[in-house]
N, CA, C and O atoms as a MOPAC input file, in Angstrom:
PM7 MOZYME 1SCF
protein

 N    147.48200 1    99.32700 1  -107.75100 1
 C    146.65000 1    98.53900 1  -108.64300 1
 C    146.60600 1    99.20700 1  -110.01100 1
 O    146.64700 1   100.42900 1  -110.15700 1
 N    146.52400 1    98.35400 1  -110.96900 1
 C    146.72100 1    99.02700 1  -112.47600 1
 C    145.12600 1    99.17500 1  -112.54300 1
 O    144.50800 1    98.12000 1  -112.39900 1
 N    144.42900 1   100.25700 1  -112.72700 1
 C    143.50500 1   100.52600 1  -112.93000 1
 C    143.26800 1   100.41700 1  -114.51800 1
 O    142.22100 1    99.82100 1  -114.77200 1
 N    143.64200 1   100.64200 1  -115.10800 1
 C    143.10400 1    99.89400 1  -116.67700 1
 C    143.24300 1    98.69600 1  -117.16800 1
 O    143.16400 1    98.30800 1  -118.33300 1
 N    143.49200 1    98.04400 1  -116.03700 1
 C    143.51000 1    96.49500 1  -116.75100 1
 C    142.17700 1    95.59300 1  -116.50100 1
 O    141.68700 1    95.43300 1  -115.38300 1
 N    141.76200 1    95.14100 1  -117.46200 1
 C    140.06500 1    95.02400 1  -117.67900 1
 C    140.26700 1    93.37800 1  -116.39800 1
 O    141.16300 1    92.56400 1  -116.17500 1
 N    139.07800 1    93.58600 1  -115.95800 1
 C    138.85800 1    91.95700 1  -115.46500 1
 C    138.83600 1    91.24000 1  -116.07100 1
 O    138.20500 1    91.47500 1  -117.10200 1
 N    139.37200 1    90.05900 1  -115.96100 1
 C    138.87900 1    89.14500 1  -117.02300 1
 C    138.11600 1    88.33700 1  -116.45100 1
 O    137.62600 1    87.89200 1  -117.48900 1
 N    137.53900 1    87.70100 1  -115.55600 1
 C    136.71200 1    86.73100 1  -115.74700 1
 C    135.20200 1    87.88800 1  -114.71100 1
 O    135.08700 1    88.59900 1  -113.71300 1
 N    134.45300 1    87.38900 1  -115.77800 1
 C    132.87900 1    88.22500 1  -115.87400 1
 C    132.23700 1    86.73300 1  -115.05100 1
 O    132.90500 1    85.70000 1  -115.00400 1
 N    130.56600 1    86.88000 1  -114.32000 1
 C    129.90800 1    85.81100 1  -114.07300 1
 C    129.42700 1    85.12000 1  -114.96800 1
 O    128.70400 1    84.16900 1  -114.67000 1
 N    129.77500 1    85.50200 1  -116.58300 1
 C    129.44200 1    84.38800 1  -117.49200 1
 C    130.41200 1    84.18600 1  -118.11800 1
 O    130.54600 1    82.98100 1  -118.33200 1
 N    131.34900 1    84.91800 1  -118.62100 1
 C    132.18600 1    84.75300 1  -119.75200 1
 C    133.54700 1    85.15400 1  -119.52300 1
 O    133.83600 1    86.23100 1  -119.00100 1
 N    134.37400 1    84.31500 1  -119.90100 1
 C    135.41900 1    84.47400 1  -119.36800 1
 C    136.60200 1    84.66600 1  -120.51000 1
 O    136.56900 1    83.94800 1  -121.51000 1
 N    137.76500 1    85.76100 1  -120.32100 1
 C    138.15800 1    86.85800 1  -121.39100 1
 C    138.77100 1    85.63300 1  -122.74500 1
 O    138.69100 1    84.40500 1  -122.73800 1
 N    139.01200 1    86.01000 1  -123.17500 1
 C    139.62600 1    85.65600 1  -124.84500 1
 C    141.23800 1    85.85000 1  -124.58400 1
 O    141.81600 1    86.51100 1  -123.72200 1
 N    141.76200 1    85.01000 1  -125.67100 1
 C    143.61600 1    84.90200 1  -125.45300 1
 C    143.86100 1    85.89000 1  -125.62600 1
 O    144.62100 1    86.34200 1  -124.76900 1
 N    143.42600 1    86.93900 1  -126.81400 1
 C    143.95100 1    87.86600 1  -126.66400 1
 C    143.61500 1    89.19900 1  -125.69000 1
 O    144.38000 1    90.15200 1  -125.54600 1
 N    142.53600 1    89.07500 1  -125.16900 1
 C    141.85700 1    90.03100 1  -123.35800 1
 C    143.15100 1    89.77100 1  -122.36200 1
 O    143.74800 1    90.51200 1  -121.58100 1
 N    143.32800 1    88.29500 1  -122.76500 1
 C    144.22500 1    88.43000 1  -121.66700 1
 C    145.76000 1    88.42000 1  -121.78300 1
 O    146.38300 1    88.11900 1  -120.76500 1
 N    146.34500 1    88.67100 1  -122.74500 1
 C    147.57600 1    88.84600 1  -123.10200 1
 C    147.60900 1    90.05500 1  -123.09000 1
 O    148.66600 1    90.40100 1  -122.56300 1
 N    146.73400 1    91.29700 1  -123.53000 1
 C    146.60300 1    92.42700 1  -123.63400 1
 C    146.63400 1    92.84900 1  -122.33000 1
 O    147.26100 1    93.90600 1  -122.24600 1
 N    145.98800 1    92.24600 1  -120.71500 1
 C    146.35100 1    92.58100 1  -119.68800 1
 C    147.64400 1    92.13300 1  -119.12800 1
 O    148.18500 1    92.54900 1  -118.10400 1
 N    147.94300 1    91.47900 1  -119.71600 1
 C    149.40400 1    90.94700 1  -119.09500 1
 C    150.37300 1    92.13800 1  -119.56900 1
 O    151.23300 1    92.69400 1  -118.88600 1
 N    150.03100 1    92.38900 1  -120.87700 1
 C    151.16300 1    93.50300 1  -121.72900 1
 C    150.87500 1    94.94400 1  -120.67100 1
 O    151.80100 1    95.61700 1  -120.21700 1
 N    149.42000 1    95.22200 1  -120.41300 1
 C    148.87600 1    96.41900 1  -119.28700 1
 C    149.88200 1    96.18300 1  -118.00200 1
 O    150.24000 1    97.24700 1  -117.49700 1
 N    150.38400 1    95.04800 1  -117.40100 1
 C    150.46600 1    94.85300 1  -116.41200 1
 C    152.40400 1    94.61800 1  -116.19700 1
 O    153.11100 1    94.60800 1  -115.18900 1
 N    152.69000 1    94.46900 1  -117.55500 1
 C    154.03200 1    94.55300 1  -117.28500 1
 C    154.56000 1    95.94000 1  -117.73400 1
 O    155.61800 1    96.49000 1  -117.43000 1
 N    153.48300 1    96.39500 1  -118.59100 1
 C    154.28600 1    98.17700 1  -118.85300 1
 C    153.90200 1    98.80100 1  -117.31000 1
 O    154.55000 1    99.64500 1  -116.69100 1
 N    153.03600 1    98.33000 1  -117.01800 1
 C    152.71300 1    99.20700 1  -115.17200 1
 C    154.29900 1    98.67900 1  -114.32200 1
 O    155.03600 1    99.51300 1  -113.79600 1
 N    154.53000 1    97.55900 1  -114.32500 1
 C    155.39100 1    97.05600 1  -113.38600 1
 C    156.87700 1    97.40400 1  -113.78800 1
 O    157.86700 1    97.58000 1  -113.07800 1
 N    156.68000 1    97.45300 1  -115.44400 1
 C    158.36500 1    98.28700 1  -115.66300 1
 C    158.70600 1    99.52700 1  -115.81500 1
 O    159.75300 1   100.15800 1  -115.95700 1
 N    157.29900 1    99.79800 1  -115.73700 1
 C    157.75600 1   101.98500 1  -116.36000 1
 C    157.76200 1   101.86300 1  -117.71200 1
 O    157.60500 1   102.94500 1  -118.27700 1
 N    157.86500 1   101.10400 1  -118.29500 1
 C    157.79600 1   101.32800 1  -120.13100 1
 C    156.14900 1   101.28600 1  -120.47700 1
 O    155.25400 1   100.47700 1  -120.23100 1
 N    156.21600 1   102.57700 1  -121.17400 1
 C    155.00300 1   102.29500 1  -122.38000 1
 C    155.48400 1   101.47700 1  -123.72900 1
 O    154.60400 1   101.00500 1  -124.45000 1
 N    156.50800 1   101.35000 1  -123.98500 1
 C    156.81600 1   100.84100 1  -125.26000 1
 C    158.32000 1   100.84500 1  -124.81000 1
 O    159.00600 1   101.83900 1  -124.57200 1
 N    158.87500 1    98.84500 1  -124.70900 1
 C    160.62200 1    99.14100 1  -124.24100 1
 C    161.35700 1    99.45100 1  -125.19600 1
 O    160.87000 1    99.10400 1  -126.27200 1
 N    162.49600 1   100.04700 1  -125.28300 1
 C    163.52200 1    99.91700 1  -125.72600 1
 C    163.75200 1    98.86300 1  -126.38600 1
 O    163.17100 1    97.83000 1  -126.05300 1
 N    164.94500 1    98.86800 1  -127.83500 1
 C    165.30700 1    97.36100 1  -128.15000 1
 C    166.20000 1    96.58600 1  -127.60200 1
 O    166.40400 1    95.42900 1  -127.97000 1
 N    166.86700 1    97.22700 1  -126.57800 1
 C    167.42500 1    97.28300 1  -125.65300 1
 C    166.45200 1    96.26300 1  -124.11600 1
 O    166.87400 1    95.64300 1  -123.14000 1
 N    165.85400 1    96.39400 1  -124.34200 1
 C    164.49400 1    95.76400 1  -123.11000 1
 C    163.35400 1    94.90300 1  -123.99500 1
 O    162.57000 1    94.13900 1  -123.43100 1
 N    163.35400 1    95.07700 1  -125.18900 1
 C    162.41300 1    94.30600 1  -125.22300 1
 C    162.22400 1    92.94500 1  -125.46000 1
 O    161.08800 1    92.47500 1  -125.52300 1
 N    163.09200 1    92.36000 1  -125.57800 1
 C    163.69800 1    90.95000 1  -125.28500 1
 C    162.99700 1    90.61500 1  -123.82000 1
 O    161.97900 1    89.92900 1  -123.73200 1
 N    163.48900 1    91.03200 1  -123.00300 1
 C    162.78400 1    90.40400 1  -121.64400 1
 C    161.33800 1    90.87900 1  -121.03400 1
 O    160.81100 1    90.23500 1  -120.12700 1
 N    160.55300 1    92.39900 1  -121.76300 1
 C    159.62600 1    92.79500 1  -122.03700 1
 C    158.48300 1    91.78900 1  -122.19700 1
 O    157.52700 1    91.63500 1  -121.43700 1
 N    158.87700 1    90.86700 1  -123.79200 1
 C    158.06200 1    89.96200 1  -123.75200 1
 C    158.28400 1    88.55700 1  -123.26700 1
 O    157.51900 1    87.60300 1  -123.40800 1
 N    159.64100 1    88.58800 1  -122.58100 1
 C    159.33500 1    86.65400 1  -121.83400 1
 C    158.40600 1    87.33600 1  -120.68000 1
 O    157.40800 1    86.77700 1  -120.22600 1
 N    158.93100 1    88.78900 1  -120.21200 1
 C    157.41600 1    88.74200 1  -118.88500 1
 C    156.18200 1    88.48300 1  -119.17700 1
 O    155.41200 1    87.89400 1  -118.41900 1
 N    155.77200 1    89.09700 1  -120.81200 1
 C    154.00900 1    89.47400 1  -121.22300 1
 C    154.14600 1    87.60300 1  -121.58100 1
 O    153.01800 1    87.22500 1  -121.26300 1
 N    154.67600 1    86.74300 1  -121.90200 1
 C    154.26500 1    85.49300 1  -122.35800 1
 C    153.85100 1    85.05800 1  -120.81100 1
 O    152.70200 1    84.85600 1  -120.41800 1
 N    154.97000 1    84.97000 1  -120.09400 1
 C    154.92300 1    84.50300 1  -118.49300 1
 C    153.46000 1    84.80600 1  -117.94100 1
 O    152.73000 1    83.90500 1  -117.52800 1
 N    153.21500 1    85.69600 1  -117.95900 1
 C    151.53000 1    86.49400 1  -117.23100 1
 C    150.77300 1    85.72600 1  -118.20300 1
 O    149.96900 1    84.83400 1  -117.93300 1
 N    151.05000 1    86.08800 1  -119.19600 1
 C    149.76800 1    85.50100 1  -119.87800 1
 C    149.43000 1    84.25300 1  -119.45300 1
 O    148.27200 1    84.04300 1  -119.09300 1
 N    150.63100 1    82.98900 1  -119.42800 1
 C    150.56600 1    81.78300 1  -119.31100 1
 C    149.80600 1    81.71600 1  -118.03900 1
 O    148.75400 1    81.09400 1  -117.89300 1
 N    150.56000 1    82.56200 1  -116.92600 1
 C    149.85400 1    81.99200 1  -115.44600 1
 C    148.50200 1    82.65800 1  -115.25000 1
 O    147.98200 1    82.46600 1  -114.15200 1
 N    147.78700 1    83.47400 1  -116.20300 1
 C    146.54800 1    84.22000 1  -116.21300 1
 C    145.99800 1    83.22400 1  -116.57300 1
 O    145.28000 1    82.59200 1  -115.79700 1
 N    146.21100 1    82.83500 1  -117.87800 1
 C    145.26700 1    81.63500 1  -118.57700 1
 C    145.12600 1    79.97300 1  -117.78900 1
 O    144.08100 1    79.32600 1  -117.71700 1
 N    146.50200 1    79.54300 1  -117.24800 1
 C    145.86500 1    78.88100 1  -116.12100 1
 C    145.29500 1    79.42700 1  -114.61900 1
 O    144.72800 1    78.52100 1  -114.01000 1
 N    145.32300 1    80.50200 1  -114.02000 1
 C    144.34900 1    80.67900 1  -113.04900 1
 C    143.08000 1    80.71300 1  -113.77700 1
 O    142.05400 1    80.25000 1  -113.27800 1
 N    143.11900 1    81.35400 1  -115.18300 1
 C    141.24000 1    81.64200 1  -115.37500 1
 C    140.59100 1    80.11500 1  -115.51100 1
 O    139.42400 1    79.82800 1  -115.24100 1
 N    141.73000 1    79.10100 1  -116.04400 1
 C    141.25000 1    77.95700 1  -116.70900 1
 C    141.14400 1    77.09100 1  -114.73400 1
 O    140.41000 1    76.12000 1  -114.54700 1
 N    141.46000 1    77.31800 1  -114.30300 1
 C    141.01300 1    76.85900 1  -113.01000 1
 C    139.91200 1    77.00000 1  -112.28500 1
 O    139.07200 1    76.19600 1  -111.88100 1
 N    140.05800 1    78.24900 1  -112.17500 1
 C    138.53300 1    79.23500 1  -111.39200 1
 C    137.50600 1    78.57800 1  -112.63800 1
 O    136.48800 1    78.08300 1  -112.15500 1
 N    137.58700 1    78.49200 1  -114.05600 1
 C    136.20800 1    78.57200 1  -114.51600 1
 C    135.86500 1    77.04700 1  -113.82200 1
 O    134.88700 1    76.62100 1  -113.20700 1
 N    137.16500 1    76.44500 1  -114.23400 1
 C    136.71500 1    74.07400 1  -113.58700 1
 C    135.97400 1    74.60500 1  -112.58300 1
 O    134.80500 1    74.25900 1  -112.75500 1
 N    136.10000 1    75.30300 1  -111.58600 1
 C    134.83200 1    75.29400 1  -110.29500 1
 C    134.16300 1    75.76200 1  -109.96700 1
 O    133.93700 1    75.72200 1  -108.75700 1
 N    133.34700 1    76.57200 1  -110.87700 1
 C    132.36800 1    77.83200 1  -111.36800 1
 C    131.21500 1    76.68600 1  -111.66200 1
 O    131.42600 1    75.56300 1  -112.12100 1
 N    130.27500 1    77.10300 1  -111.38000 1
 C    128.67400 1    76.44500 1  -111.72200 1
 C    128.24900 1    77.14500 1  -112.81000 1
 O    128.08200 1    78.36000 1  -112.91400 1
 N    128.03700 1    75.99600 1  -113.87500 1
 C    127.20000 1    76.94000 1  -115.20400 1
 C    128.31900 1    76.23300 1  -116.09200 1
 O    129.54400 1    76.26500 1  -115.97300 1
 N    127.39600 1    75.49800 1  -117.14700 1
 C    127.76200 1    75.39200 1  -118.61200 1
 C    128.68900 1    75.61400 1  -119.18000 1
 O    129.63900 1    74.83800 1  -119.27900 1
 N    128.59800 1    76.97300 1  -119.78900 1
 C    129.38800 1    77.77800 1  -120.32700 1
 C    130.46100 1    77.62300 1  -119.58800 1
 O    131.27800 1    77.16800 1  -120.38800 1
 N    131.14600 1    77.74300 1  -118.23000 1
 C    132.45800 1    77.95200 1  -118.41300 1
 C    133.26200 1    76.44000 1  -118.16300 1
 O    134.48600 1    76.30900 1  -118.17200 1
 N    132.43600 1    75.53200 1  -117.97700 1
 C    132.57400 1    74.25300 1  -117.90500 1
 C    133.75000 1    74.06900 1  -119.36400 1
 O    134.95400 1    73.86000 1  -119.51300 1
 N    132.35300 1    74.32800 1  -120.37900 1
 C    132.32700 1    74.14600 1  -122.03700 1
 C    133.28700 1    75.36400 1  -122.35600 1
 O    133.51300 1    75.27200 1  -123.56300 1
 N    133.84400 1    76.27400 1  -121.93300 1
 C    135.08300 1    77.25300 1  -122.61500 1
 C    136.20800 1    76.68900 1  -121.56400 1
 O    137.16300 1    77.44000 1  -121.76300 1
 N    136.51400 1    75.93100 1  -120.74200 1
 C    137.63900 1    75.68200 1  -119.99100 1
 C    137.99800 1    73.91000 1  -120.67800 1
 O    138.96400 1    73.22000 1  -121.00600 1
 N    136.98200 1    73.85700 1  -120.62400 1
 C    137.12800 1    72.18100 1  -122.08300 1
 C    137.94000 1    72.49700 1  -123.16000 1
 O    138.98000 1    71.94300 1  -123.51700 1
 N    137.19200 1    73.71900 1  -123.77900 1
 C    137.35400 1    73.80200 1  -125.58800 1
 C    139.19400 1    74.60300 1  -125.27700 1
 O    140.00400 1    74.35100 1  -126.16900 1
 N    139.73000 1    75.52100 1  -124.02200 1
 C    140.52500 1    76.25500 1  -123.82500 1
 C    141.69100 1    74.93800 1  -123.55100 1
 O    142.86400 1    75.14400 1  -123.86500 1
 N    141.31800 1    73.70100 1  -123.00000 1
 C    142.60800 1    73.12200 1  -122.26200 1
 C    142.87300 1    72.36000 1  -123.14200 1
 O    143.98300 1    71.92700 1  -122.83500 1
 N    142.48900 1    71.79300 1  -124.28600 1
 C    142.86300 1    70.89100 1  -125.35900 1
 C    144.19700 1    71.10600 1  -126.53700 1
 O    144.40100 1    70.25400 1  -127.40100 1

């Protein structure tokens, strides 16, 4: 488990595009061994960090649709448009 990669979804608030692109970027330097790729690697570096991000932002935008409470009702609205 990557231990520095922040949670993103809290019982009220749920992370920001960039919270969660920033864990995706945490989560593909864990999964490739790079702290920073090569120019050589970093071409496919970031189709992974876009990829995570994308499928982060629809799991969070899912989980919030069936969460009770306002707020994530009203940030999964204002997020899917």
């Amino acid at each position: 488990m990557c231990r520095s990669i922040k949670t993103l979804r809290n019982s009220d608030v749920i992370a920001s595009d960039e919270e969660i692109r920033a864990a995706a970027r945490q989560f593909v330097r864990k999964v490739s061994g790079f702290g920073k790729p090569s120019s050589r690697h970093e071409a496919a570096f970031e189709v992974a960090v876009d990829e995570i991000t994308l499928a982060s932002q629809r799991l969070l935008e899912s989980i919030a649709g069936n969460l009770v409470g306002a707020g994530h009702r009203a940030h999964a609205a204002a997020t899917s448009s």
